[in-house]
C-alpha atoms as an extended CHARMM CRD file, in Angstrom:
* protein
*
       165  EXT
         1         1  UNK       CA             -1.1930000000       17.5110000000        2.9050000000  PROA      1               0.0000000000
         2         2  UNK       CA             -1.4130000000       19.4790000000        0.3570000000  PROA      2               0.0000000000
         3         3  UNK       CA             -2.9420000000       19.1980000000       -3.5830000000  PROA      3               0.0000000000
         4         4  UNK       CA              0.6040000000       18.7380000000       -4.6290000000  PROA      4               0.0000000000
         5         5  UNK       CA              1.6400000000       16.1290000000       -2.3020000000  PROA      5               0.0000000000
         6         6  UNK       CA             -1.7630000000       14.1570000000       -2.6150000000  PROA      6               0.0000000000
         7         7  UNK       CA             -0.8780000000       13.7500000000       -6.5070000000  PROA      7               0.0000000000
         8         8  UNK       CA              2.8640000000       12.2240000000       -5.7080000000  PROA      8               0.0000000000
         9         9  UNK       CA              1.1300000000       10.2340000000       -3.3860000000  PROA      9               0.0000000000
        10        10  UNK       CA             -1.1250000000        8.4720000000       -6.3640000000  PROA      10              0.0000000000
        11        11  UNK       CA              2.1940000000        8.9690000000       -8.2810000000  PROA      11              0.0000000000
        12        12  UNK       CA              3.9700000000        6.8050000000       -6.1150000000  PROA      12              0.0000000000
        13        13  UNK       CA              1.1290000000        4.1890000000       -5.4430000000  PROA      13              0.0000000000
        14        14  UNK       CA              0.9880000000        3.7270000000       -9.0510000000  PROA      14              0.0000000000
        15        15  UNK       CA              4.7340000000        3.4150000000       -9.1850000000  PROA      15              0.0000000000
        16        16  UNK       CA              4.6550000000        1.0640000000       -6.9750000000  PROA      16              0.0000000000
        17        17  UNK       CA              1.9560000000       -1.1980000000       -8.5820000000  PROA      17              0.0000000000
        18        18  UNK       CA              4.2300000000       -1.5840000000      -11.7980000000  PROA      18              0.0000000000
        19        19  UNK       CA              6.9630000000       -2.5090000000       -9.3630000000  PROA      19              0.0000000000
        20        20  UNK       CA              4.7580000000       -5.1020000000       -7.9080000000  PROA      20              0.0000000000
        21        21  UNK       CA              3.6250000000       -6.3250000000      -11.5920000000  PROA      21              0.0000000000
        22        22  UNK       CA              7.7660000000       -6.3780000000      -12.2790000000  PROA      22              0.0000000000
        23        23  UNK       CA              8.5260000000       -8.4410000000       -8.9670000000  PROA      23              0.0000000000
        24        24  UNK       CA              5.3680000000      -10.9450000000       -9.6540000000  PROA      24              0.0000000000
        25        25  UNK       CA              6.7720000000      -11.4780000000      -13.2280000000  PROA      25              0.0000000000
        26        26  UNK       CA             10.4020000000      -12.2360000000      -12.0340000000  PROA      26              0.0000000000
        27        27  UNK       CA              8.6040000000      -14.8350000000       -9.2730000000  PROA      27              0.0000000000
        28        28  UNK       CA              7.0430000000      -16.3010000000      -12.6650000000  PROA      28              0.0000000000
        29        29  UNK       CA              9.9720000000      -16.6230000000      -14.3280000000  PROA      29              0.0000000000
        30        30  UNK       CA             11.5720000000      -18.1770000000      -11.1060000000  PROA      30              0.0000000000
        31        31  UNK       CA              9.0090000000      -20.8180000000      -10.9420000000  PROA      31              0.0000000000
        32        32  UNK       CA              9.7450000000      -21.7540000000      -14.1050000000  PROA      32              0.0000000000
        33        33  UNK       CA             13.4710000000      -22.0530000000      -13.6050000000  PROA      33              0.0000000000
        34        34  UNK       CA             13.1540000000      -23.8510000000      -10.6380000000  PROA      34              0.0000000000
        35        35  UNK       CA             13.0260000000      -27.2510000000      -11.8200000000  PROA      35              0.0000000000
        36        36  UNK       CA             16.1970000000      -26.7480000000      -13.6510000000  PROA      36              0.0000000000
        37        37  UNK       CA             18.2020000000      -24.2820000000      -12.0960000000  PROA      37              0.0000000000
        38        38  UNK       CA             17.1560000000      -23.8950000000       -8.7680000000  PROA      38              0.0000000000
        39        39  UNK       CA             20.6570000000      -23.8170000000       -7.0050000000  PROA      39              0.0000000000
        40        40  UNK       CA             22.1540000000      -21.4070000000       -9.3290000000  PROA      40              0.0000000000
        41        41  UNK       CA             23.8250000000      -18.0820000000       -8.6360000000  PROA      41              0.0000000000
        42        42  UNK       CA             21.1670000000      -16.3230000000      -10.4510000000  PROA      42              0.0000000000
        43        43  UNK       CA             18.2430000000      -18.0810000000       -8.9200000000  PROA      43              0.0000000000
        44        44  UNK       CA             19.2110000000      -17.5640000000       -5.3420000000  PROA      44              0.0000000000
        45        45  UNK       CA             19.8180000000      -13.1180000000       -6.3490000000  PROA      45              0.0000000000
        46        46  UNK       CA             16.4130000000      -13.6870000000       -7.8670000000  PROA      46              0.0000000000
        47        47  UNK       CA             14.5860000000      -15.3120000000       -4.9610000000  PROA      47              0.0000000000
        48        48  UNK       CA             16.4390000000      -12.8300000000       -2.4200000000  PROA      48              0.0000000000
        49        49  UNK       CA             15.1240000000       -9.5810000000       -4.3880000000  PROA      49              0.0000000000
        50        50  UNK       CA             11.8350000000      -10.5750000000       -4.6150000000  PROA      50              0.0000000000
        51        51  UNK       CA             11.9690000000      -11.4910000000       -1.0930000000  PROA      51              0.0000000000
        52        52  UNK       CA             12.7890000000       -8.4150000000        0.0270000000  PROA      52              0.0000000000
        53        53  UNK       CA             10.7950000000       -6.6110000000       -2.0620000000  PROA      53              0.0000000000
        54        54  UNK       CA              7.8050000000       -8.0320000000       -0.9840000000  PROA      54              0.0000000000
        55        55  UNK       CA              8.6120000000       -8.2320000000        2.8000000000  PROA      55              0.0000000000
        56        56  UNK       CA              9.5590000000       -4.1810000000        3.0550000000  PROA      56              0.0000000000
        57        57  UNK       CA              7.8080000000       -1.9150000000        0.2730000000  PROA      57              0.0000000000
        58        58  UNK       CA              5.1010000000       -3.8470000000       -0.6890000000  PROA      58              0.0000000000
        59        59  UNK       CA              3.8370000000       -4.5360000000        2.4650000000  PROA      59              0.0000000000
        60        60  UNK       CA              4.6610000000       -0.8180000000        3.3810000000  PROA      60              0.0000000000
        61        61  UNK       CA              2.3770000000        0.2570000000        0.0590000000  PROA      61              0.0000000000
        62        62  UNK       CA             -0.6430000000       -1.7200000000        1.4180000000  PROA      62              0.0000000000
        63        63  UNK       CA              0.2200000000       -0.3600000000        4.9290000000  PROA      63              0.0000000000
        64        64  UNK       CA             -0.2160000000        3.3610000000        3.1610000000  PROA      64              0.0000000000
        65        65  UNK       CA             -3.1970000000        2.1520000000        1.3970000000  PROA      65              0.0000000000
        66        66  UNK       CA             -4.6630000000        1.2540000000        5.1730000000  PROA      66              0.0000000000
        67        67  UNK       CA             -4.0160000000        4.6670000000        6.2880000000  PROA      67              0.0000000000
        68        68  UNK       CA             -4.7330000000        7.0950000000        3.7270000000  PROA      68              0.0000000000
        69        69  UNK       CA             -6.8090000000        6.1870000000        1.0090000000  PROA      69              0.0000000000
        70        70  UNK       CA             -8.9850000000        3.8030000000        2.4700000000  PROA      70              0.0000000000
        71        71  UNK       CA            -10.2160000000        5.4980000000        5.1040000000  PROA      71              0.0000000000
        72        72  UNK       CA            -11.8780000000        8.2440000000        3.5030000000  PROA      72              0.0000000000
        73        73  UNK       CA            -13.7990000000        5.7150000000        0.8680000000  PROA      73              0.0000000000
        74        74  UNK       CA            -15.1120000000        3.9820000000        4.0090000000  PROA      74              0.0000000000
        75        75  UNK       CA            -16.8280000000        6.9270000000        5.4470000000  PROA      75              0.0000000000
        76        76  UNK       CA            -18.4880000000        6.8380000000        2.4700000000  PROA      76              0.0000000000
        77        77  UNK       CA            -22.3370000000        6.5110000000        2.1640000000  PROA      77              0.0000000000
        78        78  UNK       CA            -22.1930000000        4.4280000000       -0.9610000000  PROA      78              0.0000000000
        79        79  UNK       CA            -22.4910000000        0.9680000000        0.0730000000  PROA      79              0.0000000000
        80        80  UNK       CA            -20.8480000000       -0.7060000000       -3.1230000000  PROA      80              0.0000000000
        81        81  UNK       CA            -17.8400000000        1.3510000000       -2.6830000000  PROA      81              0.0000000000
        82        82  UNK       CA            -17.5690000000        0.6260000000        0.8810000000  PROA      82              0.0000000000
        83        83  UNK       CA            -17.9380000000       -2.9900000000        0.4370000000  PROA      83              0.0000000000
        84        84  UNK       CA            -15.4500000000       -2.8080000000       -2.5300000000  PROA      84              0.0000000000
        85        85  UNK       CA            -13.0180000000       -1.1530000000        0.1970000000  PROA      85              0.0000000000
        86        86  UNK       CA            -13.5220000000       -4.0200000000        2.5750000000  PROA      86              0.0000000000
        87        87  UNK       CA            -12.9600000000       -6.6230000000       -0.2050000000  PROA      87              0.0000000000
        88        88  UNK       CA             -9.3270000000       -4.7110000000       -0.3190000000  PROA      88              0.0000000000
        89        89  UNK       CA             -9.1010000000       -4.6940000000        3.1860000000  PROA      89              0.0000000000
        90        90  UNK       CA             -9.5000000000       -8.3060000000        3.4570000000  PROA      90              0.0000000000
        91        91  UNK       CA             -7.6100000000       -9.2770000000        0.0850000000  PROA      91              0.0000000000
        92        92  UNK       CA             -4.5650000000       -7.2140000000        2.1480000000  PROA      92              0.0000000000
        93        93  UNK       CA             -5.0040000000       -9.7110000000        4.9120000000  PROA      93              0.0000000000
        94        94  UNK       CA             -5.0880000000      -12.6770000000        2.3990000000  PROA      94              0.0000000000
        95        95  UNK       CA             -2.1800000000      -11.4450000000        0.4330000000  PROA      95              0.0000000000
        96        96  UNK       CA             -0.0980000000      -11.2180000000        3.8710000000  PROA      96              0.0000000000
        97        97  UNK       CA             -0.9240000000      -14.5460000000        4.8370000000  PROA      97              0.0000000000
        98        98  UNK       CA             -0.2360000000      -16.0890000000        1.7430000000  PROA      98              0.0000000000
        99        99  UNK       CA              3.3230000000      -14.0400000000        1.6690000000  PROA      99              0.0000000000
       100       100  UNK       CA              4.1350000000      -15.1320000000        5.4080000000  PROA      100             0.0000000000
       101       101  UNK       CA              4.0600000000      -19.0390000000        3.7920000000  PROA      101             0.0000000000
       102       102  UNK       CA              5.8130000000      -18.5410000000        0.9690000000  PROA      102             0.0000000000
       103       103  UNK       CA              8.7830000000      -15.7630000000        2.2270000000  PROA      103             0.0000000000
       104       104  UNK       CA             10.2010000000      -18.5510000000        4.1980000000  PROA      104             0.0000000000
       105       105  UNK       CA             10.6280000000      -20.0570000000        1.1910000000  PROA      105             0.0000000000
       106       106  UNK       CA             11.7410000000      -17.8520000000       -1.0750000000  PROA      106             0.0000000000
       107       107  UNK       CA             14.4000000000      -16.7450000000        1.8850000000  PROA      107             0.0000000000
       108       108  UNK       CA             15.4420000000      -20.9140000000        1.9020000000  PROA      108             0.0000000000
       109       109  UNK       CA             16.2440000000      -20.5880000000       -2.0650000000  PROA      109             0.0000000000
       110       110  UNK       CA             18.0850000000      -17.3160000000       -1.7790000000  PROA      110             0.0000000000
       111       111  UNK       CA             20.0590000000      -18.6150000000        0.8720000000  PROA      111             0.0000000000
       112       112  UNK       CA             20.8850000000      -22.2190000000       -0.7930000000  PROA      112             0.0000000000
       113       113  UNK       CA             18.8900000000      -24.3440000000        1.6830000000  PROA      113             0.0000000000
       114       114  UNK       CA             16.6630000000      -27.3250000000        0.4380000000  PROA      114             0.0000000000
       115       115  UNK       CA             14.3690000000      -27.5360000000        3.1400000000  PROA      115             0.0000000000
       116       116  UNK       CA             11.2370000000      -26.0920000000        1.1390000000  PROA      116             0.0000000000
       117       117  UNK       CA              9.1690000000      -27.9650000000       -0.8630000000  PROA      117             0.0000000000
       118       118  UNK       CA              9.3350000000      -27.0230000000       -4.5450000000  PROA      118             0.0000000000
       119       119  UNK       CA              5.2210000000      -28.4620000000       -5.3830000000  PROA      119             0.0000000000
       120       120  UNK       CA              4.2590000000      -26.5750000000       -2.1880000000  PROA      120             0.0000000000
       121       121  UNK       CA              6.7080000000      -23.0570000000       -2.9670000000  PROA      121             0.0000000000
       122       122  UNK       CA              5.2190000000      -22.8150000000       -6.6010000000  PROA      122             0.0000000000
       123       123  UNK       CA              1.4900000000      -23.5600000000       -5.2450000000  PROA      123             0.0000000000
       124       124  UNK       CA              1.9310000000      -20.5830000000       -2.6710000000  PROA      124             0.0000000000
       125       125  UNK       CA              4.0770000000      -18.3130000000       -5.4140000000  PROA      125             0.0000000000
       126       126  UNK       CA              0.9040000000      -19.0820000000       -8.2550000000  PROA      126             0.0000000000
       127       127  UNK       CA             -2.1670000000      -18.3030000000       -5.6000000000  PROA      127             0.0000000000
       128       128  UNK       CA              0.4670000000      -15.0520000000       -4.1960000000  PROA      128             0.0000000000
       129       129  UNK       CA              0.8790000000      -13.6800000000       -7.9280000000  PROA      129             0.0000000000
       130       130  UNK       CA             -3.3560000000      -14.3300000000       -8.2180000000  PROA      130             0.0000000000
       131       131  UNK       CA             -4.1180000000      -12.6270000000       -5.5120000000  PROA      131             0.0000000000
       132       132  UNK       CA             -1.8930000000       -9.5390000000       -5.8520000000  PROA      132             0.0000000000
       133       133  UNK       CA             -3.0020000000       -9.1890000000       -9.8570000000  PROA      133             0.0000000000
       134       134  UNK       CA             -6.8580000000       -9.3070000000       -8.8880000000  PROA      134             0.0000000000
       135       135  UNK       CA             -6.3640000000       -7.0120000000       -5.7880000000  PROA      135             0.0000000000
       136       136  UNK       CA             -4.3510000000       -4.2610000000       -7.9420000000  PROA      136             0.0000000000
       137       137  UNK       CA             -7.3580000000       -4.6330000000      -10.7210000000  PROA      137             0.0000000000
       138       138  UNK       CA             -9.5920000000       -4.0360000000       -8.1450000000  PROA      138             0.0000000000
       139       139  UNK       CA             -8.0350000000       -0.7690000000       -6.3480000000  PROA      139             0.0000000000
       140       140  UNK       CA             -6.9020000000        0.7630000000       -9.8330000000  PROA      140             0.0000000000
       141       141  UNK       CA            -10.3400000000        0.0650000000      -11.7200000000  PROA      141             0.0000000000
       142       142  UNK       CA            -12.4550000000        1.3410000000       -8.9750000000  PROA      142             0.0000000000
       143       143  UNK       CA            -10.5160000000        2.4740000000       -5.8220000000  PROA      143             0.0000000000
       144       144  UNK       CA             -8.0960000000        4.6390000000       -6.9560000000  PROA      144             0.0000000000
       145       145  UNK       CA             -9.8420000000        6.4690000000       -9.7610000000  PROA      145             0.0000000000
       146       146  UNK       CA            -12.4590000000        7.3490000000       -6.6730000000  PROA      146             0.0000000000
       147       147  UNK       CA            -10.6210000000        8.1980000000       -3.9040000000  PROA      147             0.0000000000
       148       148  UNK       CA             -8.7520000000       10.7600000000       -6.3500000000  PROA      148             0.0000000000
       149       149  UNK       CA            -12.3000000000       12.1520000000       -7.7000000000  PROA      149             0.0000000000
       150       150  UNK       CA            -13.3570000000       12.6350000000       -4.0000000000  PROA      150             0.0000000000
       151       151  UNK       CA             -9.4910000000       14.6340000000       -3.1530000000  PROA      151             0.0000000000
       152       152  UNK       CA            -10.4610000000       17.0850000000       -6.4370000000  PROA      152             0.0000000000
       153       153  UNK       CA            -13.6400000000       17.3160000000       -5.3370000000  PROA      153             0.0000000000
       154       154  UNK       CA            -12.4890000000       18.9000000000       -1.6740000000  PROA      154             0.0000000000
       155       155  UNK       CA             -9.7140000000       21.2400000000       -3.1170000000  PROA      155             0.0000000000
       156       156  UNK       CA            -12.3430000000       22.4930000000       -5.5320000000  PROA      156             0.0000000000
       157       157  UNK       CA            -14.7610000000       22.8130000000       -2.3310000000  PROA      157             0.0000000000
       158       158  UNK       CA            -12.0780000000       24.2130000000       -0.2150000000  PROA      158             0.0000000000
       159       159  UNK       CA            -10.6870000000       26.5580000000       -3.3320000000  PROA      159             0.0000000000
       160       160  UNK       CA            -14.1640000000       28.3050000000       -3.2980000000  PROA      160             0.0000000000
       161       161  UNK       CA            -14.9040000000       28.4700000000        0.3110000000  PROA      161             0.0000000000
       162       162  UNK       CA            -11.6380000000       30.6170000000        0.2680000000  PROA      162             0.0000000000
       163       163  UNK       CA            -12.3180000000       32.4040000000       -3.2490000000  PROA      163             0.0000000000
       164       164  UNK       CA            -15.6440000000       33.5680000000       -1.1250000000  PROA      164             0.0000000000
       165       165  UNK       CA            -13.5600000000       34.5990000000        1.6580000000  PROA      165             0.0000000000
C-alpha cells in the first residue's frame, strides 16, 4: 500500500466510527420509542437499518481493524500497547457476541414479529451501545493515533533509505 492509500484507510476507519456513533444513537432513540411505538412503520425502517448496519460494515470495520492495524501494534515491544491491542481484540469478540443476541432481535422488530422480549432487547441494545462507545475511545485515544505515528515513521525511514540510494 502506499502513503496515500494508508491515509484513506484512517480516513475511512474514522468515517466509519461516526457512522457507528450515528447508528448507536438511532438504537437509543429506538429504545426509547419502543414502549410506545414499537409496531410502527418508522420503528420497524429503524430497527432494519441499524440491523444491517451493524451485521455488514461494522463488523467488516473491526474485521479490517483485525487485519491491518492491529497486527503491526502487536509486534510491538511495548507491553502497554500490546496489551491495549489485546483489550481491542477481545472487546471485538465481546461486541460480536453481544450483537449475535440482540440482531435477532432487532431483525424480529423490523420484520413486525413479537417474539423478542422488549426488558431483555433494551438490556442487550444498552450493554451493545457501552461496549462499542468504550471500545472506539479506546482505539481512537491510543490505537489509532499510534499505529499512524508508527506508518509515518516507516515512509520517513523508507523515504531516506531511497534519498541515500
Amino acid at each position: 500500500m502506499n502513503p496515500l492509500q494508508h491515509i484513506e484507510q484512517f480516513e475511512a476507519l474514522n468515517t466509519c466510527h461516526q457512522q457507528i456513533h450515528e447508528h448507536l444513537t438511532e438504537l437509543i432513540d429506538l429504545l426509547e420509542r419502543l414502549d410506545t411505538d414499537s409496531d410502527s412503520p418508522h420503528c420497524r425502517q429503524k430497527a432494519r437499518t441499524i440491523e444491517a448496519f451493524f451485521s455488514e460494515v461494522s463488523r467488516a470495520h473491526h474485521a479490517e481493524e483485525e487485519k491491518d492495524i492491529f497486527p503491526p501494534l502487536l509486534a510491538s515491544d511495548n507491553a502497554e500497547l500490546v496489551h491495549a491491542v489485546r483489550t481491542l481484540q477481545q472487546d471485538h469478540g465481546w461486541i460480536e457476541q453481544n450483537w449475535l443476541e440482540l440482531a435477532p432481535m432487532l431483525r424480529a422488530l423490523a420484520l413486525g414479529e413479537d417474539w423478542a422480549d422488549m426488558t431483555e432487547l433494551k438490556h442487550n441494545a444498552e450493554v451493545f451501545v457501552n461496549l462499542c462507545h468504550d471500545h472506539i475511545v479506546r482505539e481512537e485515544s491510543l490505537i489509532y493515533p499510534e499505529a499512524k505515528a508508527r506508518l509515518i515513521d516507516a515512509f520517513a525511514s523508507r523515504a531516506a533509505r531511497l534519498a541515500q540510494k
